[in-house]
C-alpha positions as CSV (number, residue, x, y, z in Angstrom):
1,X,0.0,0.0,0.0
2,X,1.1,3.9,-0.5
3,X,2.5,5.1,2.5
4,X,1.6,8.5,1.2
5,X,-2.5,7.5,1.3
6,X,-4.5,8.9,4.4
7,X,-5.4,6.2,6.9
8,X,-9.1,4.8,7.3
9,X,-9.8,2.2,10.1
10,X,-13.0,0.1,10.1
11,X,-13.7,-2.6,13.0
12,X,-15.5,-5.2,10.9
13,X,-16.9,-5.1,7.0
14,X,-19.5,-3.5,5.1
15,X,-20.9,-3.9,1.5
16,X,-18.2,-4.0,-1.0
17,X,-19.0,-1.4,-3.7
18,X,-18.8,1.5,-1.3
19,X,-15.4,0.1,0.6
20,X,-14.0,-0.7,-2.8
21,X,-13.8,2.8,-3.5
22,X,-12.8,4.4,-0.4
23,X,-9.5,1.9,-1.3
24,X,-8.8,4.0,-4.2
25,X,-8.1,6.5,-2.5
26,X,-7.1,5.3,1.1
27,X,-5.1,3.1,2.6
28,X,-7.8,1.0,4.3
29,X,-7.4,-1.3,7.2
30,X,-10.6,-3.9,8.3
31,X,-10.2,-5.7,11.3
32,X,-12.7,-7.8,10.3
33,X,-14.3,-10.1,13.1
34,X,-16.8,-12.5,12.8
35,X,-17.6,-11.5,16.6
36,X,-18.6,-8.6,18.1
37,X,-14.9,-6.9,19.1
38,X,-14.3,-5.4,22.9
39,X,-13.8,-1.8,23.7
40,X,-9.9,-3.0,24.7
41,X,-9.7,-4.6,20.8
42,X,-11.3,-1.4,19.3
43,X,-8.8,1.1,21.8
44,X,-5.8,-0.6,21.1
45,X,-6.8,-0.9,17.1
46,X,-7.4,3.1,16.5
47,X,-3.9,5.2,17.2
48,X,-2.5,6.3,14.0
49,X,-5.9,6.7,12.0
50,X,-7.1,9.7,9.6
51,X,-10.2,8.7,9.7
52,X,-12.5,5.7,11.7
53,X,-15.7,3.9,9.8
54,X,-17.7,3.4,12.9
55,X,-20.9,1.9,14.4
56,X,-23.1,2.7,17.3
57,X,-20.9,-0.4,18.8
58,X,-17.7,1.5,18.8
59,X,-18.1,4.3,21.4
60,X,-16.1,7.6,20.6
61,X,-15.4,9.6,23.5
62,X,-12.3,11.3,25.3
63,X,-10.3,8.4,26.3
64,X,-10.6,6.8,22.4
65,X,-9.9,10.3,20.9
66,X,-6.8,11.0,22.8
67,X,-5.8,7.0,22.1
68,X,-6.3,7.5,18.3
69,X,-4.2,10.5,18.7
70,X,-3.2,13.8,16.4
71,X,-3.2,12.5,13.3
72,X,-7.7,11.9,13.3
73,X,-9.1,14.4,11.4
74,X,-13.3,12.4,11.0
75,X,-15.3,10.1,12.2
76,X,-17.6,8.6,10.3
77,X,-20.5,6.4,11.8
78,X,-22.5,3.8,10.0
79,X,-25.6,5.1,11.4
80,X,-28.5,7.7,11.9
81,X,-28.0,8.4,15.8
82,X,-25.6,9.6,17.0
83,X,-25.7,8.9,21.4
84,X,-22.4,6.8,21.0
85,X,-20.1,10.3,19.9
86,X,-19.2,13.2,22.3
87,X,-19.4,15.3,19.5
88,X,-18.3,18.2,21.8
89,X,-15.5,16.8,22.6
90,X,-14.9,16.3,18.5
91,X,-15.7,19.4,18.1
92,X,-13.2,21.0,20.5
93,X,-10.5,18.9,18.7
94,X,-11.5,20.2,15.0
95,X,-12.6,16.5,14.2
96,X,-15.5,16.3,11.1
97,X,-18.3,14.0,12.0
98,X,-20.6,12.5,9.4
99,X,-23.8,10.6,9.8
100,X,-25.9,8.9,7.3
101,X,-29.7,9.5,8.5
102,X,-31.2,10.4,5.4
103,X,-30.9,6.8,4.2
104,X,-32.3,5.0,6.7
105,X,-35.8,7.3,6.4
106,X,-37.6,4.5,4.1
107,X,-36.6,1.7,5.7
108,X,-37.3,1.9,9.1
109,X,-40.5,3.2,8.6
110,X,-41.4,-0.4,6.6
111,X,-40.3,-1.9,9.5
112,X,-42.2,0.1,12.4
113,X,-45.3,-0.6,9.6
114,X,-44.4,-4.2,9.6
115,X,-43.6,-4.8,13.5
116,X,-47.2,-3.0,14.0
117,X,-49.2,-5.6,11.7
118,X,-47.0,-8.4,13.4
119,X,-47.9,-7.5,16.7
120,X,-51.2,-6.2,16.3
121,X,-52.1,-9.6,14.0
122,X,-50.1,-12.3,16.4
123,X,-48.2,-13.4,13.9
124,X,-45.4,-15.0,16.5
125,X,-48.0,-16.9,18.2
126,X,-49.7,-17.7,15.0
127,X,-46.4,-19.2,13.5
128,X,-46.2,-21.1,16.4
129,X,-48.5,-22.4,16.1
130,X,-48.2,-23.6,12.7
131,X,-44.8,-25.5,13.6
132,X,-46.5,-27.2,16.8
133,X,-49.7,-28.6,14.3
134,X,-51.8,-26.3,16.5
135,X,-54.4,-24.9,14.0
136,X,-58.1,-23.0,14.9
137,X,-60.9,-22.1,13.1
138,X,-63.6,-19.6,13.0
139,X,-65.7,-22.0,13.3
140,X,-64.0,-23.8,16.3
141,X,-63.6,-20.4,18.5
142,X,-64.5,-17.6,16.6
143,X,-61.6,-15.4,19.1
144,X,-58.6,-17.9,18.0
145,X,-56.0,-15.8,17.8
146,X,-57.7,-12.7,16.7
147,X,-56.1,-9.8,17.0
148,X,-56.1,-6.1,16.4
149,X,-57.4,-3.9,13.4
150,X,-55.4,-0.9,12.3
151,X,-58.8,0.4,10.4
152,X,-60.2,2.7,12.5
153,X,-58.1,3.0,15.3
154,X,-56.1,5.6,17.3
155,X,-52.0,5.8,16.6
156,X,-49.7,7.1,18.7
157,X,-46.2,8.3,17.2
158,X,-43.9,9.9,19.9
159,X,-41.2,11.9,17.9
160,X,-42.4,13.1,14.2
161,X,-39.2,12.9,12.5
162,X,-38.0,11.4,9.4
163,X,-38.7,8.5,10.2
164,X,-41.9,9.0,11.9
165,X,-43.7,11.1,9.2
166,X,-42.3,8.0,6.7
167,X,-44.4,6.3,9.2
168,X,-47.0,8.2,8.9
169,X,-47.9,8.3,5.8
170,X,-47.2,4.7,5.6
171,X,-49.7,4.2,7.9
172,X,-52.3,6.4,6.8
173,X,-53.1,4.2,4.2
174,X,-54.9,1.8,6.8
175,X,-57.3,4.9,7.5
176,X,-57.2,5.1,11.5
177,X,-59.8,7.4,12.8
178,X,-56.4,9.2,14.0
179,X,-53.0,10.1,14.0
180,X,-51.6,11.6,17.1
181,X,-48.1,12.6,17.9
182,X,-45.9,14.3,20.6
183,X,-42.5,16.1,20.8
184,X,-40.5,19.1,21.5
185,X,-42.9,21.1,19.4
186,X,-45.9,20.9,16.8
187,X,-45.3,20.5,13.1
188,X,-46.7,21.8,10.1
189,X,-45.7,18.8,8.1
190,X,-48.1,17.0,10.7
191,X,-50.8,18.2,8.5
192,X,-50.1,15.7,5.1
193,X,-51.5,13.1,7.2
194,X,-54.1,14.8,9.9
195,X,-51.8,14.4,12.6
196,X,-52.9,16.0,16.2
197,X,-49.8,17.0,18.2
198,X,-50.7,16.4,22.0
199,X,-48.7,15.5,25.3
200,X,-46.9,12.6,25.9
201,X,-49.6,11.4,28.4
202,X,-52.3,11.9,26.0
203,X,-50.5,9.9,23.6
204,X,-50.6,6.9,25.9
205,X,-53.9,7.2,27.2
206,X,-55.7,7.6,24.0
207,X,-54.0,5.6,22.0
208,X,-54.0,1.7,20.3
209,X,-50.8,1.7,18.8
210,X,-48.0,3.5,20.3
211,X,-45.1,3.8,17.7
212,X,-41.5,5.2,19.2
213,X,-39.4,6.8,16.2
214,X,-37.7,9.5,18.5
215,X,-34.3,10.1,19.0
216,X,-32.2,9.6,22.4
217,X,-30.8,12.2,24.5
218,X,-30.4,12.9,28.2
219,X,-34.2,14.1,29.1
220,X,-36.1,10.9,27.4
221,X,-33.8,7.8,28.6
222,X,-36.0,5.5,30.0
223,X,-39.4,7.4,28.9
224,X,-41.5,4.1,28.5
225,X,-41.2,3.4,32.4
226,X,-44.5,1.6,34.7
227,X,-46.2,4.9,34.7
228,X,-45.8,5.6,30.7
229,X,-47.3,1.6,30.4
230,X,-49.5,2.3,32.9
231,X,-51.4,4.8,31.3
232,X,-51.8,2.8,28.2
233,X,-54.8,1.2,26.9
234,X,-54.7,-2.4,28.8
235,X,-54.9,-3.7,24.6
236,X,-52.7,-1.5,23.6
237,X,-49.9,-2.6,20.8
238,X,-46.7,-0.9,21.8
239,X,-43.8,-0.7,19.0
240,X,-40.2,0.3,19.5
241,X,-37.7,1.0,15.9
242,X,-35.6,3.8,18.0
243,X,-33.2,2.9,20.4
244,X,-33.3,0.4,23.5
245,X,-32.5,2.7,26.2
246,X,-35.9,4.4,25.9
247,X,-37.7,2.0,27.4
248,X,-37.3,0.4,30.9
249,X,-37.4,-3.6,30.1
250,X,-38.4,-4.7,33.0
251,X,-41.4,-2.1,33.2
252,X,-42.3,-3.8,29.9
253,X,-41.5,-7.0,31.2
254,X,-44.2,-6.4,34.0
255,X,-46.6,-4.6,31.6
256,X,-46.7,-7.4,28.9
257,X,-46.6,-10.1,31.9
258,X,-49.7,-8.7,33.8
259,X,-51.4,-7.6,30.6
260,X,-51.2,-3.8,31.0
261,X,-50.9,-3.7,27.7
262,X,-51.9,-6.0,24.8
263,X,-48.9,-6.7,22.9
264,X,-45.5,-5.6,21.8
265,X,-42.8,-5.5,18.9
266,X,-39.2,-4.2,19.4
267,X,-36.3,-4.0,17.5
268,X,-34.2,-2.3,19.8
269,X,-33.0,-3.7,23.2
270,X,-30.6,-3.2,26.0
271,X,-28.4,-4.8,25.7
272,X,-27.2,-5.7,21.8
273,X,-27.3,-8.8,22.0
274,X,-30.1,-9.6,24.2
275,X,-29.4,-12.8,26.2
276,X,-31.2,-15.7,25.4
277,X,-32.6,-16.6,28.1
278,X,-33.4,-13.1,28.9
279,X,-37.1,-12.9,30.4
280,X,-38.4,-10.8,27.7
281,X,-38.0,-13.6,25.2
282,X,-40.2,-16.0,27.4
283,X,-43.0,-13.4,26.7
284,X,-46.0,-15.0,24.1
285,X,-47.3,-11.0,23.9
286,X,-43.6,-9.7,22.7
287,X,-42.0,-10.4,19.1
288,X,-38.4,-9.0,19.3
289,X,-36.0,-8.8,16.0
290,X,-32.4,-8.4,15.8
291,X,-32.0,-4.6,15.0
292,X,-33.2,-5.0,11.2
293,X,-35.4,-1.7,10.5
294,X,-32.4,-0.4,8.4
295,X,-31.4,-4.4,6.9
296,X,-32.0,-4.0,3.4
297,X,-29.7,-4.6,0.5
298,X,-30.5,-1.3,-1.0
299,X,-30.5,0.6,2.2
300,X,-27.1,-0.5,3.3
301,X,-25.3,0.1,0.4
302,X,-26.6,3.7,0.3
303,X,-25.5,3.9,4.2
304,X,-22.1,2.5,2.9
305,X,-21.5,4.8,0.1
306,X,-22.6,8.5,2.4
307,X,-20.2,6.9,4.9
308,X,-17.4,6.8,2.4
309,X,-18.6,10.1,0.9
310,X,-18.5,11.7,4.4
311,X,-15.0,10.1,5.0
312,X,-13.4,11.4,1.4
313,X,-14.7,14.7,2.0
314,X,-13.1,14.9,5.3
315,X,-9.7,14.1,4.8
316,X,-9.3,16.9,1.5
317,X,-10.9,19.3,3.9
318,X,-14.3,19.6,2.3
319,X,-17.3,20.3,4.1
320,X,-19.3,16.5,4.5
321,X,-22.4,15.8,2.7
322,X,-24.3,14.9,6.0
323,X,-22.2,16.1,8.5
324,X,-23.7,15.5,12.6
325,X,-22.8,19.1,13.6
326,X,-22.6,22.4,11.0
């Protein structure tokens, strides 16, 4: 390799087209693991580096800035948030940091769609109970397995984003009687889809499907605690594509347990990996997937290729194409 080429480090592999290119024009190390590395593997990987290709697994803060040393100049994450980057303390150091949000938009909002129908329609159960021969009929028990209708119902969509106006409209389609939603503020945009902006404990109380699309910060870790699943309806179909950390597990543990609330799909847990013989996954009311809302082929590769335009237009100095701070 040129000696002469800036310096990318990336902790495991990502689609090839995109990483093919940044090689043109980098000198590109992969430490490609099969396995999920440790924070001592990453620390002792990243001294030395122009730039790092990171993941919400690989947590940038003071201690692995001032182990990667003088020579970083951006960091580039493989995702839409951005919790796992003290981008003040980037930004005191004159360190670029690029996201790639925009593409996930369209993807995660399918999957919120499709978590909803699967909770809301017990499809776990029903799969179930295809494997064990277990079959009813209408005829048998009219209530076998019957679950919720989207038609005519109340959502809930706490943080009207991106991705939750994709949602949105997505959703719209199955002509609820409403669309509520809650946040910082109310939003014109709310209006393509007859969205009502209320309070967060309107949301719960009112609602049949509560949707989480927000982002995380300090003020709204561990939102969905006993009280927030409390005031929910005791049917209600609660749905989680954001981030784990919002929600207090066990509260939803007890919630799901005891029937506070109907029924629930997440894609997010705390923590990645969730144990497997964690007691959420004992739960015949809770369908839980392996952080897929942004898993498609098309998805990734555009996640791929803004991570390597983000990364080229850092080291030549250039202003990146979706930088995390202006």
């Amino acid at each position: 390799m040129d000696s002469n080429l800036p310096k990318v480090f990336l902790p495991r592999k990502h689609p090839p087209a995109g990483l093919e290119r940044l090689k043109k024009f980098c000198e590109v190390v992969i430490l490609n693991e099969e396995r999920r590395i440790t924070r001592d593997e990453f620390l002792k990987s990243i001294p030395g580096f122009d730039a790092l290709f990171i993941t919400p697994m690989d947590r940038i803060d003071k201690e692995a800035l001032d182990i990667a040393g003088p020579t970083l100049k951006v960091v580039c994450t493989f995702s839409s948030g951005l919790e796992h980057i003290d981008l003040e303390e980037c930004r005191k150091r004159g360190i670029q940091v690029g996201c790639v949000p925009d593409t996930l938009t369209k993807a995660v909002a399918e999957m919120a769609v499709g978590l909803l129908l699967a909770a809301a329609r017990r499809f776990q159960e029903g799969i179930e109970s295809v494997h064990n021969g277990v079959w009813g009929t209408k005829w048998e028990n009219a209530l076998w397995l019957a679950g919720k209708q989207v038609s005519g119902s109340v959502i809930g969509i706490v943080g009207l984003g991106r991705i939750g106006m994709a949602a949105a409209k997505r959703l719209a389609v199955f002509e609820p009687a409403r669309i509520l939603y809650c946040g910082n503020r109310d939003k014109p945009e709310a209006k393509e889809v007859k969205a009502k902006f209320v309070s967060f404990h309107e949301l719960l109380e009112t609602s049949d499907f509560v949707l989480v699309t927000c982002s995380l910060n300090k003020s709204n870790r561990g939102m969905f605690d006993a009280d927030a699943f409390k005031r929910m309806k005791n049917d209600a179909v609660f749905v989680n594509v954001a981030r784990g950390a919002l929600v207090d597990q066990d509260a939803l543990y007890e919630a799901l347990m005891n029937h506070q609330i109907g029924a629930a799909a997440i894609d997010v847990t705390t923590p990645e990996p969730l144990p497997t013989n964690h007691k959420l996954l004992t739960l015949k009311n809770l369908l839980v997937t392996p952080h897929l809302a942004c898993a498609t082929v098309e998805t990734r590769n555009a996640m791929c290729n803004l991570t390597v335009d983000n990364i080229l237009a850092g080291l030549s100095g250039q202003p990146l194409p979706s930088p995390a701070y202006v």
